[in-house]
mmCIF file of the N, C-alpha and C atoms, coordinates in Angstrom:
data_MODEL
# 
_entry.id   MODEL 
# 
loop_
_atom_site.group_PDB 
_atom_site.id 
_atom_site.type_symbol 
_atom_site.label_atom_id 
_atom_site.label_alt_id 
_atom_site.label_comp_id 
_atom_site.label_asym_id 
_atom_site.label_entity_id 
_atom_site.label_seq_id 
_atom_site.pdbx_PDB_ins_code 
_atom_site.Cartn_x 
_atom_site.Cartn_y 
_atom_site.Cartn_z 
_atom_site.occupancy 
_atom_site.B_iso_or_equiv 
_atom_site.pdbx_formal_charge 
_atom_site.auth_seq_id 
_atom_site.auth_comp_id 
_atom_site.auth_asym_id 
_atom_site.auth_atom_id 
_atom_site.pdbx_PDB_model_num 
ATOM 1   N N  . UNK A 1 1  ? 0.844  -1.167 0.000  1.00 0.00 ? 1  UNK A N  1 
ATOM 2   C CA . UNK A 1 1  ? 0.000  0.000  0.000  1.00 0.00 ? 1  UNK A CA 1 
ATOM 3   C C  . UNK A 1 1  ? 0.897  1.239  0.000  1.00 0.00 ? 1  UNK A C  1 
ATOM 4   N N  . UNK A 1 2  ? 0.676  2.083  -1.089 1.00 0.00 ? 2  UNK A N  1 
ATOM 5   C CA . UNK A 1 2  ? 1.079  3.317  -1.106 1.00 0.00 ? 2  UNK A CA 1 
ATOM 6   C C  . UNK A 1 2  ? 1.058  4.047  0.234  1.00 0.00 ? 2  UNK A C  1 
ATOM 7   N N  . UNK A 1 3  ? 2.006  4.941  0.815  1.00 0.00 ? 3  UNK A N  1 
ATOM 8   C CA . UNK A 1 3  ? 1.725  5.921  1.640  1.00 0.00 ? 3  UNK A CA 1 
ATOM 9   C C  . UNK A 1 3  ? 2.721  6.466  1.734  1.00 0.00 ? 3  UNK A C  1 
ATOM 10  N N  . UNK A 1 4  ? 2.441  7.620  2.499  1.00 0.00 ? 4  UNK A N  1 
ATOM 11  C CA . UNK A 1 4  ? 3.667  8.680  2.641  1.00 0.00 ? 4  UNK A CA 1 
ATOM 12  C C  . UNK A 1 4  ? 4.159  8.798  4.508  1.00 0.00 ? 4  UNK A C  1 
ATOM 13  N N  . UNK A 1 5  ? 4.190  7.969  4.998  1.00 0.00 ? 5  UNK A N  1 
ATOM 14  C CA . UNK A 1 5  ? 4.203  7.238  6.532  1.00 0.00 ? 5  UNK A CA 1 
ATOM 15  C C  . UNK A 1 5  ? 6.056  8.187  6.480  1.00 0.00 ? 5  UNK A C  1 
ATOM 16  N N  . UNK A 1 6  ? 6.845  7.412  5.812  1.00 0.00 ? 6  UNK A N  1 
ATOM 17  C CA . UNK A 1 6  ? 8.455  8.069  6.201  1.00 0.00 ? 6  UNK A CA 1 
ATOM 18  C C  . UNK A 1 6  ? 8.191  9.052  5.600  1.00 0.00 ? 6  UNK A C  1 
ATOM 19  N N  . UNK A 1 7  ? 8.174  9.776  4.372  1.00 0.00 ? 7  UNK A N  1 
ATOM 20  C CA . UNK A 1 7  ? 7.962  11.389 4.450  1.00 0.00 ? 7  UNK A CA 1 
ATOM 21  C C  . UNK A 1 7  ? 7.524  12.263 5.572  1.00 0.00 ? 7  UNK A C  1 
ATOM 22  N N  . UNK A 1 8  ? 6.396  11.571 6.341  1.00 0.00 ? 8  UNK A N  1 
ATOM 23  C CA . UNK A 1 8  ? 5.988  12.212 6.685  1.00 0.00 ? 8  UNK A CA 1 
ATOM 24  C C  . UNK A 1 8  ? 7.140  12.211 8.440  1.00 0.00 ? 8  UNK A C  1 
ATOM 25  N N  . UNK A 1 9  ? 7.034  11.001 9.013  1.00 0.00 ? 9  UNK A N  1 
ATOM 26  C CA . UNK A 1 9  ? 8.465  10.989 10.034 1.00 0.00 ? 9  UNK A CA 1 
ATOM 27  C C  . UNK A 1 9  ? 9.734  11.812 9.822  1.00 0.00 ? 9  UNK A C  1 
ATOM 28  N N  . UNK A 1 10 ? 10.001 12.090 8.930  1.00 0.00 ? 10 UNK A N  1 
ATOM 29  C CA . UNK A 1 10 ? 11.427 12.762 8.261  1.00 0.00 ? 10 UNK A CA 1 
ATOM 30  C C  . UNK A 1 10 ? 11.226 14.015 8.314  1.00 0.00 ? 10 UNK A C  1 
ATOM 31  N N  . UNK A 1 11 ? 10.065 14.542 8.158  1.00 0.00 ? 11 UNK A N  1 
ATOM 32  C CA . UNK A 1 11 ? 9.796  16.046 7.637  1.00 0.00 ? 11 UNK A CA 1 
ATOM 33  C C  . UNK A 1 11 ? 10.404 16.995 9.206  1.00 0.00 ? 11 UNK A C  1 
ATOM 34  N N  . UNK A 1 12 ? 10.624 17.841 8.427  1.00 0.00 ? 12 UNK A N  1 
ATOM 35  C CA . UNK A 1 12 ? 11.180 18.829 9.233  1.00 0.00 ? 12 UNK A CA 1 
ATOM 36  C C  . UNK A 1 12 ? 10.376 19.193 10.622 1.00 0.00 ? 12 UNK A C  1 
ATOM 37  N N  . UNK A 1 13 ? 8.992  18.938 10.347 1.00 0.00 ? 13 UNK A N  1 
ATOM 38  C CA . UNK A 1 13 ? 7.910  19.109 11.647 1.00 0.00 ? 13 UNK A CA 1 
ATOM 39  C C  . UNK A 1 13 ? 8.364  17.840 12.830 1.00 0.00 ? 13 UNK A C  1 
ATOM 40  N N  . UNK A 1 14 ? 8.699  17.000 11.851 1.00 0.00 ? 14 UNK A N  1 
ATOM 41  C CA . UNK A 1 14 ? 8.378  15.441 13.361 1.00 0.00 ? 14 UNK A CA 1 
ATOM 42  C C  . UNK A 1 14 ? 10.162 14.849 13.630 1.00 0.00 ? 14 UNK A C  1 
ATOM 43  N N  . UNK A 1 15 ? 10.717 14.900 12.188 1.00 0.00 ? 15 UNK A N  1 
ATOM 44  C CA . UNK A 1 15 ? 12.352 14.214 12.661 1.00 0.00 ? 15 UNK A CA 1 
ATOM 45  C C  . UNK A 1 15 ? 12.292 13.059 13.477 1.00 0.00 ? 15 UNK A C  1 
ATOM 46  N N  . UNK A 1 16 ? 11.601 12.255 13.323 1.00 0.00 ? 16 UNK A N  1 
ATOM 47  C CA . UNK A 1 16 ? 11.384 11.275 13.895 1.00 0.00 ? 16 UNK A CA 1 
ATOM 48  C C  . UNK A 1 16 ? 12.025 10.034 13.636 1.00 0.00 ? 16 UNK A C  1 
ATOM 49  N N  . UNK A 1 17 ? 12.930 8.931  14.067 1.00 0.00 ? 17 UNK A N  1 
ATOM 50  C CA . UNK A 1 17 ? 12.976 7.625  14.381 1.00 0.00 ? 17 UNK A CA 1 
ATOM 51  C C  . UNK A 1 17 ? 12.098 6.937  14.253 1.00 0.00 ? 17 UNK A C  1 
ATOM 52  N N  . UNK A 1 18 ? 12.248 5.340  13.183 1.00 0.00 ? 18 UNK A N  1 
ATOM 53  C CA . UNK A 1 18 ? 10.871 4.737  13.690 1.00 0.00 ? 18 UNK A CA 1 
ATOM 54  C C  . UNK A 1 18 ? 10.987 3.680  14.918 1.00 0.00 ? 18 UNK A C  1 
ATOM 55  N N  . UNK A 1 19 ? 11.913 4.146  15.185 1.00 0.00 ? 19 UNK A N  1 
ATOM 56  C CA . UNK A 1 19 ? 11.454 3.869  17.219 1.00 0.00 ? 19 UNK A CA 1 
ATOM 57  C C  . UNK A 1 19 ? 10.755 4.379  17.744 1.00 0.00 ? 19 UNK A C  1 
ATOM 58  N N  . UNK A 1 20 ? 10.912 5.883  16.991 1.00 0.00 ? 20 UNK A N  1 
ATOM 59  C CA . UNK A 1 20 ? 9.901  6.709  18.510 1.00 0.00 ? 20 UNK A CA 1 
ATOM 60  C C  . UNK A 1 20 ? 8.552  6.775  18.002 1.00 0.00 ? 20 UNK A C  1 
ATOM 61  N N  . UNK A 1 21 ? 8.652  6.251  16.267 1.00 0.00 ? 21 UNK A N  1 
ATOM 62  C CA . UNK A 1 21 ? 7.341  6.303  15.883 1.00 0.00 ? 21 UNK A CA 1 
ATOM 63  C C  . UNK A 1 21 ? 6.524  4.645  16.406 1.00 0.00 ? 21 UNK A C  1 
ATOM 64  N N  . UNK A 1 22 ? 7.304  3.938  16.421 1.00 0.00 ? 22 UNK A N  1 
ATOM 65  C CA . UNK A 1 22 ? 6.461  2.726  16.726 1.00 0.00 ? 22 UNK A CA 1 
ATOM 66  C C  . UNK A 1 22 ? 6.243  2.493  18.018 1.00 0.00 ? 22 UNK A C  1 
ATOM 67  N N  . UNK A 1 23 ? 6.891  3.732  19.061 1.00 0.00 ? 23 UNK A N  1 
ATOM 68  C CA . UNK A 1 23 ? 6.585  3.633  20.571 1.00 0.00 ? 23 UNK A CA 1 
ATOM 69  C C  . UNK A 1 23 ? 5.406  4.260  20.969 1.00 0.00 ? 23 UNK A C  1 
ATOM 70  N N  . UNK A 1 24 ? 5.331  5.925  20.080 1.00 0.00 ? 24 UNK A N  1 
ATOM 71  C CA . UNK A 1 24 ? 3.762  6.395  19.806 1.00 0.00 ? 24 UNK A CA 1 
ATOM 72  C C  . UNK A 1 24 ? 2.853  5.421  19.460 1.00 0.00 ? 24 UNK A C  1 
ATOM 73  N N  . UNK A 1 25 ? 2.979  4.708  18.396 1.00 0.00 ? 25 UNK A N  1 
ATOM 74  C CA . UNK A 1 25 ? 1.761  4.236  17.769 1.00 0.00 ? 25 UNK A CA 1 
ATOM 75  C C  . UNK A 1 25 ? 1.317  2.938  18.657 1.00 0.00 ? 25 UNK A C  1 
ATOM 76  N N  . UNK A 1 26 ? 2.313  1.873  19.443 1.00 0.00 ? 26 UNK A N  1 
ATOM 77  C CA . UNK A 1 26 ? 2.505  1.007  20.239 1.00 0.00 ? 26 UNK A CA 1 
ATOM 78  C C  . UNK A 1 26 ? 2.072  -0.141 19.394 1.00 0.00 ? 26 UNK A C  1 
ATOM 79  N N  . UNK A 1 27 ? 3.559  -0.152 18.436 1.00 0.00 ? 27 UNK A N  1 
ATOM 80  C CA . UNK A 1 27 ? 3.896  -1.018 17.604 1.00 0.00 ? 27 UNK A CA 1 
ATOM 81  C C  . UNK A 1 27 ? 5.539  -1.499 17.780 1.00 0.00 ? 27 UNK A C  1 
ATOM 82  N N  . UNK A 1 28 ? 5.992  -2.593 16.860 1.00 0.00 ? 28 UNK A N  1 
ATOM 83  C CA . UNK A 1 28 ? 7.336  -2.665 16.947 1.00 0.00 ? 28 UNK A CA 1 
ATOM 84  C C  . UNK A 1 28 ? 7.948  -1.865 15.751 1.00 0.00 ? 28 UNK A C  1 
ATOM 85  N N  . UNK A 1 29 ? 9.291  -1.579 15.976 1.00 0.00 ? 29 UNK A N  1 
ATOM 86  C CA . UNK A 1 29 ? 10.166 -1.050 14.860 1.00 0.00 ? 29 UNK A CA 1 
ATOM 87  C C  . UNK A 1 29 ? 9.143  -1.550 13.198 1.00 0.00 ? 29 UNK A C  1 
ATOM 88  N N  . UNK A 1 30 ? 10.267 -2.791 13.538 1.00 0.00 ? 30 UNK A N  1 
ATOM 89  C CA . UNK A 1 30 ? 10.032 -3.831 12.334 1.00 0.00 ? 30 UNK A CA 1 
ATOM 90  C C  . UNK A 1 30 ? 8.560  -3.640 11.559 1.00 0.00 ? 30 UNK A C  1 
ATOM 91  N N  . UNK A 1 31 ? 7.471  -3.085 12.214 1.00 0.00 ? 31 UNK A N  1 
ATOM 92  C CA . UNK A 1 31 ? 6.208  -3.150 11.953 1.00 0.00 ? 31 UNK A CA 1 
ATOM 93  C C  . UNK A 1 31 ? 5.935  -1.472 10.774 1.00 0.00 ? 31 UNK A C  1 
ATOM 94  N N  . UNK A 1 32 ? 6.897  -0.422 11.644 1.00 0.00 ? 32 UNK A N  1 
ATOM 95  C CA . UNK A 1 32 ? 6.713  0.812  11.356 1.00 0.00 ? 32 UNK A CA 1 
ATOM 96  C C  . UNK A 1 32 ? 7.540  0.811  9.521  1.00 0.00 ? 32 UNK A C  1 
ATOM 97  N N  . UNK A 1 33 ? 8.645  0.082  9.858  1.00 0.00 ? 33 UNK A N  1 
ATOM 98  C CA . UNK A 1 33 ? 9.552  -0.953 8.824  1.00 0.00 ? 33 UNK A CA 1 
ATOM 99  C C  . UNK A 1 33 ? 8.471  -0.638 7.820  1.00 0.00 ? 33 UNK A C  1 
ATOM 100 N N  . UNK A 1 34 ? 7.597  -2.327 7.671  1.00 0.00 ? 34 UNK A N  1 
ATOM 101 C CA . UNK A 1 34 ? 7.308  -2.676 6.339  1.00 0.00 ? 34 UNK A CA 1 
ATOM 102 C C  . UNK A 1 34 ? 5.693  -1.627 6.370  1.00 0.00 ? 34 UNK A C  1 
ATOM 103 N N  . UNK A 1 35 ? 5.519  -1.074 6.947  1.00 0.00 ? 35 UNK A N  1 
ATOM 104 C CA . UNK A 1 35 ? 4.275  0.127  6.558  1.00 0.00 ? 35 UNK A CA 1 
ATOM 105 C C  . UNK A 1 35 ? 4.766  0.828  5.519  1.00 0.00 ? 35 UNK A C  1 
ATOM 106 N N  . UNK A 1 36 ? 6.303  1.540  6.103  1.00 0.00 ? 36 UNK A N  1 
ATOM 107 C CA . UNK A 1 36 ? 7.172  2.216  5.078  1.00 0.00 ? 36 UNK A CA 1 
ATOM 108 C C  . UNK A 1 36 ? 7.507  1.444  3.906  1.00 0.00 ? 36 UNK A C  1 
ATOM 109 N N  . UNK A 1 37 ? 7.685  0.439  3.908  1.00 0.00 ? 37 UNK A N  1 
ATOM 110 C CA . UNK A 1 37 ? 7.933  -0.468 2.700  1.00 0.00 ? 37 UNK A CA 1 
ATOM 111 C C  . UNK A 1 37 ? 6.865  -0.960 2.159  1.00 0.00 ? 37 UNK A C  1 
ATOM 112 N N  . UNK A 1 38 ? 5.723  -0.371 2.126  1.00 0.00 ? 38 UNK A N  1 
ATOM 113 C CA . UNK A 1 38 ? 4.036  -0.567 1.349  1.00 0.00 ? 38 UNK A CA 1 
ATOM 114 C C  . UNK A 1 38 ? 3.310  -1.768 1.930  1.00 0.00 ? 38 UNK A C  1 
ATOM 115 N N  . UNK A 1 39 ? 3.759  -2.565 3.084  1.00 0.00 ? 39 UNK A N  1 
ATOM 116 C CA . UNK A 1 39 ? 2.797  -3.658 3.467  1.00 0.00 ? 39 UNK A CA 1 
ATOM 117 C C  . UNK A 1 39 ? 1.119  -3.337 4.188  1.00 0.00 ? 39 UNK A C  1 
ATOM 118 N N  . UNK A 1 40 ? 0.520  -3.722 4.246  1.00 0.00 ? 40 UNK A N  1 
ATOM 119 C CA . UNK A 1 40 ? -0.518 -3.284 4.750  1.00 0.00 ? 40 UNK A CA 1 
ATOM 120 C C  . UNK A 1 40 ? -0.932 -4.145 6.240  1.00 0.00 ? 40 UNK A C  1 
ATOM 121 N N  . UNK A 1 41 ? -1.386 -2.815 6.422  1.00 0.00 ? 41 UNK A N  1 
ATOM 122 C CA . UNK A 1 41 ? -1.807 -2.958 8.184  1.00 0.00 ? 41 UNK A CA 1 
ATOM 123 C C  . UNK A 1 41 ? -3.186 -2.109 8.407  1.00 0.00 ? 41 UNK A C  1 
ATOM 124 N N  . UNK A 1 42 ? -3.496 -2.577 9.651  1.00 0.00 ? 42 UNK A N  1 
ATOM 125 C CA . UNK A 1 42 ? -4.947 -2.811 10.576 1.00 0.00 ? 42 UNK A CA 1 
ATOM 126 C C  . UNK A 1 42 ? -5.392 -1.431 10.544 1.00 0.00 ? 42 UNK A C  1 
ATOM 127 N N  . UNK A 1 43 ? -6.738 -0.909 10.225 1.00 0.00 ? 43 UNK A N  1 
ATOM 128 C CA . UNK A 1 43 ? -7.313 0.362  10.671 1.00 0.00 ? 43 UNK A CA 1 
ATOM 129 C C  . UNK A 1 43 ? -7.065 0.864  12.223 1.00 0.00 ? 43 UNK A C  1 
ATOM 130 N N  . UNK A 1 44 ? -6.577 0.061  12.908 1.00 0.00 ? 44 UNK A N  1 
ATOM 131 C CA . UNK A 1 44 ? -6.674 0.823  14.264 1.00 0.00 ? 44 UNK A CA 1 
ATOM 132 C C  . UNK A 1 44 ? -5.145 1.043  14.023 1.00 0.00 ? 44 UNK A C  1 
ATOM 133 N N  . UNK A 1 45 ? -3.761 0.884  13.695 1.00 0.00 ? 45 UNK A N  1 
ATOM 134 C CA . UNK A 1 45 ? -2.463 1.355  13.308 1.00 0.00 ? 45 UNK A CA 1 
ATOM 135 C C  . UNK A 1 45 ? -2.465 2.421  12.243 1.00 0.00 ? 45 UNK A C  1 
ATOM 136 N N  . UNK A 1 46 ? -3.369 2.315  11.414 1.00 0.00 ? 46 UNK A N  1 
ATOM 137 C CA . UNK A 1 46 ? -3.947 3.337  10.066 1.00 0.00 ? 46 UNK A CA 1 
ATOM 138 C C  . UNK A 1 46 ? -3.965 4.801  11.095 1.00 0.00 ? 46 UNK A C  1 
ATOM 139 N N  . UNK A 1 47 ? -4.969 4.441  11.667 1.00 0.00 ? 47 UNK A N  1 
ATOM 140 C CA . UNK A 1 47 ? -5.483 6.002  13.198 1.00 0.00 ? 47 UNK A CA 1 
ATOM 141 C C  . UNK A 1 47 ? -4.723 6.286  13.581 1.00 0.00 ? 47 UNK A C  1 
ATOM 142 N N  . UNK A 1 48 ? -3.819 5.897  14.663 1.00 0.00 ? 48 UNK A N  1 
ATOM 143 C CA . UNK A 1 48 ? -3.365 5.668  15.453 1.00 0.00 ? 48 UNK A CA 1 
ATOM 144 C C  . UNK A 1 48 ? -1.914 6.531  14.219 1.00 0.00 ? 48 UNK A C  1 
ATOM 145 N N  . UNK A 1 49 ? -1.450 6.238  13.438 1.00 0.00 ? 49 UNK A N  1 
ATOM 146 C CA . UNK A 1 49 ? -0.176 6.732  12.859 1.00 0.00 ? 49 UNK A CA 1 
ATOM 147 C C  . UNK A 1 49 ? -0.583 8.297  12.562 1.00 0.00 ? 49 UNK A C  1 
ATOM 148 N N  . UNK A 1 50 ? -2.114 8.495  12.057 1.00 0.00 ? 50 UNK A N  1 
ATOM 149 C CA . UNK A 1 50 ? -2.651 9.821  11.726 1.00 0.00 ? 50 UNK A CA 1 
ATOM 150 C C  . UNK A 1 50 ? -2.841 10.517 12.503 1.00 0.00 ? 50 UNK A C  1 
ATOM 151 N N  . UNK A 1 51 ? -3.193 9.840  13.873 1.00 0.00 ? 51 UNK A N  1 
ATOM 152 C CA . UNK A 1 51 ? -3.145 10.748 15.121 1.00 0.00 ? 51 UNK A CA 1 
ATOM 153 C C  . UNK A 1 51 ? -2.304 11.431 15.223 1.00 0.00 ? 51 UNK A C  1 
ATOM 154 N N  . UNK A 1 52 ? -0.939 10.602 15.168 1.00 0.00 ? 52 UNK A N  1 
ATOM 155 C CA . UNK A 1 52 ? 0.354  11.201 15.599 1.00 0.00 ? 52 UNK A CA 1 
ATOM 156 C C  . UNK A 1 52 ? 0.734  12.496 14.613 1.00 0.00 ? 52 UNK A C  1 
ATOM 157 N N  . UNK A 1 53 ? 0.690  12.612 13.540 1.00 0.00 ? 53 UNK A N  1 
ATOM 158 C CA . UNK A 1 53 ? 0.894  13.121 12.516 1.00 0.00 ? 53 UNK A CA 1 
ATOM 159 C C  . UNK A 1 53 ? 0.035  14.164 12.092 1.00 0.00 ? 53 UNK A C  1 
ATOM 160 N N  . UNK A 1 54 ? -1.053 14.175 13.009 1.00 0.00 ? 54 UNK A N  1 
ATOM 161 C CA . UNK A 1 54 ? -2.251 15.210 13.341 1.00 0.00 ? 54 UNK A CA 1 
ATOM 162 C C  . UNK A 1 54 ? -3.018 15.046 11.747 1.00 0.00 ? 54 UNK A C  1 
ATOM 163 N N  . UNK A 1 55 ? -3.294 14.235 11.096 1.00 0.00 ? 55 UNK A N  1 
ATOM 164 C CA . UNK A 1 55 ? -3.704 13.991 9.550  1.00 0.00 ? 55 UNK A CA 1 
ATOM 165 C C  . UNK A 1 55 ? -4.681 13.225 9.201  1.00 0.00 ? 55 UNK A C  1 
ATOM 166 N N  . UNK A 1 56 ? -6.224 13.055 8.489  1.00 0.00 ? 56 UNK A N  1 
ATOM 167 C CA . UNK A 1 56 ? -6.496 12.810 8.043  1.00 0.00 ? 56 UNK A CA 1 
ATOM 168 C C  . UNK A 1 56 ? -6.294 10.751 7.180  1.00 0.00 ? 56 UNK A C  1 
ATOM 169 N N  . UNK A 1 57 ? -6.279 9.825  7.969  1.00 0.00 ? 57 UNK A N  1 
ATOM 170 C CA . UNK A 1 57 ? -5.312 8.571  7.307  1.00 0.00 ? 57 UNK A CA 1 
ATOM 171 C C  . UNK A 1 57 ? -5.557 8.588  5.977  1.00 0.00 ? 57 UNK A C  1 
ATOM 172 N N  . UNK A 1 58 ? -6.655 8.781  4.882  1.00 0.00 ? 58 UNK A N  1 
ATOM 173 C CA . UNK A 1 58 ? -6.432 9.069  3.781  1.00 0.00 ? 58 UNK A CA 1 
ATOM 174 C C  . UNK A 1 58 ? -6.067 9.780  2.838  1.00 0.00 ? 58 UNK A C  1 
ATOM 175 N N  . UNK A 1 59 ? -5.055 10.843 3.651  1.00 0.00 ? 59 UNK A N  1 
ATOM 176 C CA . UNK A 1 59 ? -4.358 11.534 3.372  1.00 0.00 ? 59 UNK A CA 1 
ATOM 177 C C  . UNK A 1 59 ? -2.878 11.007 3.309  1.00 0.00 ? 59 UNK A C  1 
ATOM 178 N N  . UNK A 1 60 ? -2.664 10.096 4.119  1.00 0.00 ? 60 UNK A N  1 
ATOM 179 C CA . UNK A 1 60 ? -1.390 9.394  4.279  1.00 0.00 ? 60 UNK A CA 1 
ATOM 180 C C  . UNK A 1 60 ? -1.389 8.122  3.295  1.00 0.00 ? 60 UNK A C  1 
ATOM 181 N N  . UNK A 1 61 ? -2.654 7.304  3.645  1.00 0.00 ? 61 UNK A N  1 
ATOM 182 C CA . UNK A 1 61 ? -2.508 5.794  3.360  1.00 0.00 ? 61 UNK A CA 1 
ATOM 183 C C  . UNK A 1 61 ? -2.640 5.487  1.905  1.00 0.00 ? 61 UNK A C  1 
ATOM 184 N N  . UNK A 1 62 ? -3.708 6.265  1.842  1.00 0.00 ? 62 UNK A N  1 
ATOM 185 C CA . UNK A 1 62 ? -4.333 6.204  -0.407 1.00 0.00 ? 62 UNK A CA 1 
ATOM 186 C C  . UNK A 1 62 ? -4.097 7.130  -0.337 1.00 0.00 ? 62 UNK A C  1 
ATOM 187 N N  . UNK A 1 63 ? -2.656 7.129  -0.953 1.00 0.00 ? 63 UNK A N  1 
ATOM 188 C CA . UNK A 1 63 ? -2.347 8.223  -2.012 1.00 0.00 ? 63 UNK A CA 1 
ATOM 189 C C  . UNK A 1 63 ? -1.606 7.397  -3.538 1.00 0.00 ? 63 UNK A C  1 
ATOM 190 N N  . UNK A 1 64 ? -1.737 8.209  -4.504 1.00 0.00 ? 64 UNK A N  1 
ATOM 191 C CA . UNK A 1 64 ? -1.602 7.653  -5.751 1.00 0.00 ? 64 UNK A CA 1 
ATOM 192 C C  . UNK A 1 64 ? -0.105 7.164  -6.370 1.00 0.00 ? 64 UNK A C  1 
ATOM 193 N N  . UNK A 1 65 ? 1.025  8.336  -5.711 1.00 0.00 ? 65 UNK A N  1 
ATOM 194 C CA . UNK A 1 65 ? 1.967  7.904  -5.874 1.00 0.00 ? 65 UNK A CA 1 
ATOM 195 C C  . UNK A 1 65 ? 2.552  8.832  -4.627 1.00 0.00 ? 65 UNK A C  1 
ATOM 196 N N  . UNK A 1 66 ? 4.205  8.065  -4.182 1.00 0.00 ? 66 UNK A N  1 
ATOM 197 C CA . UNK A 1 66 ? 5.143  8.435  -3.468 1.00 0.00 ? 66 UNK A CA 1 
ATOM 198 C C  . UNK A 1 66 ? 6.153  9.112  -3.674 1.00 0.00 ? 66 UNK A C  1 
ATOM 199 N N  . UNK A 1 67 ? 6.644  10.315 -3.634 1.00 0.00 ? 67 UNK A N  1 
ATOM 200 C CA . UNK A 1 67 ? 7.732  10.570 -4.805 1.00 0.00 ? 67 UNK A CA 1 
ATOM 201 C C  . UNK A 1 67 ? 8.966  10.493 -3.880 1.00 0.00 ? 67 UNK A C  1 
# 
């Protein structure tokens, strides 16, 4: 699944680790991992990542392309 999950960790607003992102979301590394690498995961991790990120999840999750 397309998303913009590490853009959005990286950006100058959050600078984030996905340690500290998978400690927010109360996930493992490895998990925050293959999200970034297009695998797909559970609507309540979908929320839960948009929370953090103060966003909309279909703003993050379906999007069309990644650049």
């Amino acid at each position: 699944m397309d998303n913009i999950v590490k853009y959005l960790r990286r950006s100058q607003n959050f600078d984030m680790t996905q340690e500290e992102l998978a400690k927010e979301v109360g996930v493992s590394k490895a998990t925050i991992s293959s999200i970034e690498n297009g695998a797909d995961t559970s609507a309540r991790v979908m929320l839960k990542i948009a929370n953090v990120f103060d966003k909309d999840p279909r703003d993050i999750f379906f999007v069309d392309s990644v650049s």
